[in-house]
C-alpha positions as CSV (number, residue, x, y, z in Angstrom):
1,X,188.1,112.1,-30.5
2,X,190.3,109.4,-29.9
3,X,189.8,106.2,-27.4
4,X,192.4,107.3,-25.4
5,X,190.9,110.4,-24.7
6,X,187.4,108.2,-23.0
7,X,187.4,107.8,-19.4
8,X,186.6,104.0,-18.4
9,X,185.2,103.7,-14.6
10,X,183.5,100.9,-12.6
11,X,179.7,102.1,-13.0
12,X,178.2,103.1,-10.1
13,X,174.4,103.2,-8.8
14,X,173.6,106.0,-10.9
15,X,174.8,104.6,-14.3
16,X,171.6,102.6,-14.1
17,X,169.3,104.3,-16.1
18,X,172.0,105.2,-18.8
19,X,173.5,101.3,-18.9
20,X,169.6,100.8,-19.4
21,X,168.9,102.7,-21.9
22,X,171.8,101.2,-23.8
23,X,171.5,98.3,-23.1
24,X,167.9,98.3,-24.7
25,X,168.7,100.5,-27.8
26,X,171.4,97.4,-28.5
27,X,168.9,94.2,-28.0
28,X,166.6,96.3,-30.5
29,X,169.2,96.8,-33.4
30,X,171.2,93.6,-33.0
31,X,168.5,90.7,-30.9
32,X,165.4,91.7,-33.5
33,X,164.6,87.9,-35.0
34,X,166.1,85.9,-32.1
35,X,163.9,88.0,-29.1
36,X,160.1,88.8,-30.3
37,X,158.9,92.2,-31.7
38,X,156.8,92.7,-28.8
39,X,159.5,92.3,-26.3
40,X,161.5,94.4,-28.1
41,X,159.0,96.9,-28.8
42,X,157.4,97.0,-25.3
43,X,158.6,98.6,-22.3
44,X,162.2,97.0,-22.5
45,X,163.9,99.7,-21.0
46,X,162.2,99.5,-17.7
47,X,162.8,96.1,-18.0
48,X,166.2,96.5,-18.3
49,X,166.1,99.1,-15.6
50,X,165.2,97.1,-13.2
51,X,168.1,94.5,-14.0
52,X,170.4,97.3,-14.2
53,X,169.7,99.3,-11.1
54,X,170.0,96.0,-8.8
55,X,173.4,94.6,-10.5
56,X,174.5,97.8,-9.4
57,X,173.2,98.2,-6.3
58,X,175.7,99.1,-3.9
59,X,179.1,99.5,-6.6
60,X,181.2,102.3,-5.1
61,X,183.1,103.1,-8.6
62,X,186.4,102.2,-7.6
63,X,189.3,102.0,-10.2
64,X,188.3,99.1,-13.0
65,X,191.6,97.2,-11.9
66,X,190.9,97.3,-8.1
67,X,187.6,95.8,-8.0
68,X,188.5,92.9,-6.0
69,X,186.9,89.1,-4.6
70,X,184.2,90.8,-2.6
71,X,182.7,92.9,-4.8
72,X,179.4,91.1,-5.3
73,X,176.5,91.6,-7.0
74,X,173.7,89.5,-7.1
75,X,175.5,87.5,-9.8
76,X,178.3,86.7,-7.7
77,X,181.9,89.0,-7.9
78,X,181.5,90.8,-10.8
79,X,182.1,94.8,-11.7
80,X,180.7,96.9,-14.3
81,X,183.2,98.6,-16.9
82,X,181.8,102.0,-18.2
83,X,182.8,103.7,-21.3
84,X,182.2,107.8,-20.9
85,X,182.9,110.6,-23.7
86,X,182.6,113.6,-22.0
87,X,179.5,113.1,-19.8
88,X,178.0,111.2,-22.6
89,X,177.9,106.8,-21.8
90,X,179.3,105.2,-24.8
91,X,179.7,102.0,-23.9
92,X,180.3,99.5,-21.1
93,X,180.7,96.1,-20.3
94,X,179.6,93.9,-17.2
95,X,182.0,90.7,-16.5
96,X,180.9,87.9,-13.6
97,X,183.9,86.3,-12.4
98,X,183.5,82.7,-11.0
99,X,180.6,82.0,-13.6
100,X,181.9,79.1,-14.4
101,X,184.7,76.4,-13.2
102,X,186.0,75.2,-17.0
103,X,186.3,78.9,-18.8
104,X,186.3,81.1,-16.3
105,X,184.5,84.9,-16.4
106,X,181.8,85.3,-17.9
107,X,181.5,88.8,-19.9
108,X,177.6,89.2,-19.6
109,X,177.2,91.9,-21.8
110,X,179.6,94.3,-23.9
111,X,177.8,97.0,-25.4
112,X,178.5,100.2,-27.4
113,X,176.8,103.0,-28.9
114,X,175.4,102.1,-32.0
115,X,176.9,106.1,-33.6
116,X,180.6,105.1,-31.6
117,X,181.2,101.8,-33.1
118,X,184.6,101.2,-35.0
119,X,186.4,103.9,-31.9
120,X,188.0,101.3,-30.5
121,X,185.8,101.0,-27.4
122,X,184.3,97.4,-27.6
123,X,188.1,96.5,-27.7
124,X,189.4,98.8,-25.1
125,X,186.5,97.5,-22.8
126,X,187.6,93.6,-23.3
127,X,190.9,95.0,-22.4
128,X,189.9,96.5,-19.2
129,X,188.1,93.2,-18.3
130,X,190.7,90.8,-19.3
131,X,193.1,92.9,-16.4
132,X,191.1,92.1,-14.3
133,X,190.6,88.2,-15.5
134,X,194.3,87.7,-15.3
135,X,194.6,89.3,-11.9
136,X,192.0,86.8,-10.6
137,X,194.4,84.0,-12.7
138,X,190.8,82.9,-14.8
139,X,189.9,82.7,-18.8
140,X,186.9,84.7,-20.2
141,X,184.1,83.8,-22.3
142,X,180.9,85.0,-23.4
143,X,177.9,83.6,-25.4
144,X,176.7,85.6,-28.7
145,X,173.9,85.0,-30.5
146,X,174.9,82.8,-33.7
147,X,172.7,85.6,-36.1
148,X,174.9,88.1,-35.0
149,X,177.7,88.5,-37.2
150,X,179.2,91.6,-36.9
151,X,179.9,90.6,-33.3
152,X,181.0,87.1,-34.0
153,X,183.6,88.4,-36.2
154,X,184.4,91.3,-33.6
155,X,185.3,88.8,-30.6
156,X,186.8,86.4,-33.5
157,X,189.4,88.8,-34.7
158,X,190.0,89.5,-30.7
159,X,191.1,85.8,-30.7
160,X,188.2,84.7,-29.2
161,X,188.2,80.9,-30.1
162,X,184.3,79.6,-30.7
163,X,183.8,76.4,-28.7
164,X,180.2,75.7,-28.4
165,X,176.7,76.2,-29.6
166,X,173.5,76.2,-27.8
167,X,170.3,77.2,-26.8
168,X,169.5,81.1,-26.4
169,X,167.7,81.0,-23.0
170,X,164.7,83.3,-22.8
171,X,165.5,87.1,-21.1
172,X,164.0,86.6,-17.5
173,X,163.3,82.9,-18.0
174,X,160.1,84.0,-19.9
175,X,159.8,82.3,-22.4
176,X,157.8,84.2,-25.0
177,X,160.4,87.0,-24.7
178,X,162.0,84.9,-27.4
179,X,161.6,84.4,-30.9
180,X,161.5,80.4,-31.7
181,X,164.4,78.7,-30.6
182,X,167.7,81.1,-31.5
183,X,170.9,79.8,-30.7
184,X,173.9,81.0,-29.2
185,X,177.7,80.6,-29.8
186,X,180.2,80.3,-26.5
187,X,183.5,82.6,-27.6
188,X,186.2,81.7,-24.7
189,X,189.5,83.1,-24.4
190,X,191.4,80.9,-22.1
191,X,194.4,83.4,-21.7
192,X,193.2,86.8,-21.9
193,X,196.4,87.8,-22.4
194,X,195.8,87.3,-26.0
195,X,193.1,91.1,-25.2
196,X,195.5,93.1,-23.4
């Protein structure tokens, strides 16, 4: 099946658990060596449950390109991109818009199925979120964590340009959720144009 033939929504209440589960499988394929084993081996998905189901508390699942200045989660104006194949969540990707004053929206998280990577999705998503960047006239950036290479080179051959490096700070603010002191690389995009 083709990209094309993937329905891409604004996620909705019920998405939770699925953007959840996700979510989690990722951080435990791709975080293992910047967050600790037992994070990652504990009860993450609850964890990120509970993140998920209030980020989307209150999202009607209008069209991706009409999500407009009040749609606000407890992050501020921001929407939730889902990625569906059939009734199957493949991906998704969650974008805060006035995150920052220099580059602009901040994509939080883009994440795909670990078996639907190479489709086409992960680009299709920073598509659908660099519409709605250039509708609200901003740049997009996004931190990635420097070990993470396959991504680096994903958003790098998007054109994302890197421009900082810094301190990975801890899931939750909790400190021992992370593993030593991993850094993280800022990717910005300051005409998303460059994604669409």
């Amino acid at each position: 099946m083709s990209v094309d033939d993937l329905r891409f929504r604004l996620a909705i209440p019920s998405d939770a658990e699925a953007v959840a589960a996700l979510h989690a499988d990722s951080w435990r394929r791709h975080y293992r060596g910047a967050f600790s084993d037992e994070f990652l081996d504990g009860d993450l998905q609850t964890e990120r449950m509970a993140v998920w189901s209030e980020r989307l508390r209150g999202f009607d699942g209008a069209s991706p390109d009409r999500a407009g200045p009040d749609d606000a989660g407890p992050d501020g104006p921001s929407h939730t991109v889902v990625a569906e194949d059939g009734d199957e969540l493949v991906g998704f990707v969650h974008t805060v818009f006035e995150a920052d004053p220099r580059w602009g929206a901040l994509i939080d998280n883009l994440h795909v199925a670990y078996a639907e990577k190479r489709r086409g999705i992960g680009s299709r998503l920073l598509t659908v979120t660099a519409q709605a960047a250039l509708a609200r006239g901003t740049g997009l950036y996004l931190w990635v964590l420097e070990q993470n290479s396959d991504a680096r080179a994903f958003y790098e051959a998007r054109g994302g340009k890197r421009v900082e490096r810094a301190l990975v700070p801890p899931p939750g603010g909790i400190g021992s959720r992370l593993n030593g002191a991993p850094f993280g690389l800022r990717y910005a995009w300051p005409d998303p144009a460059v994604l669409v």
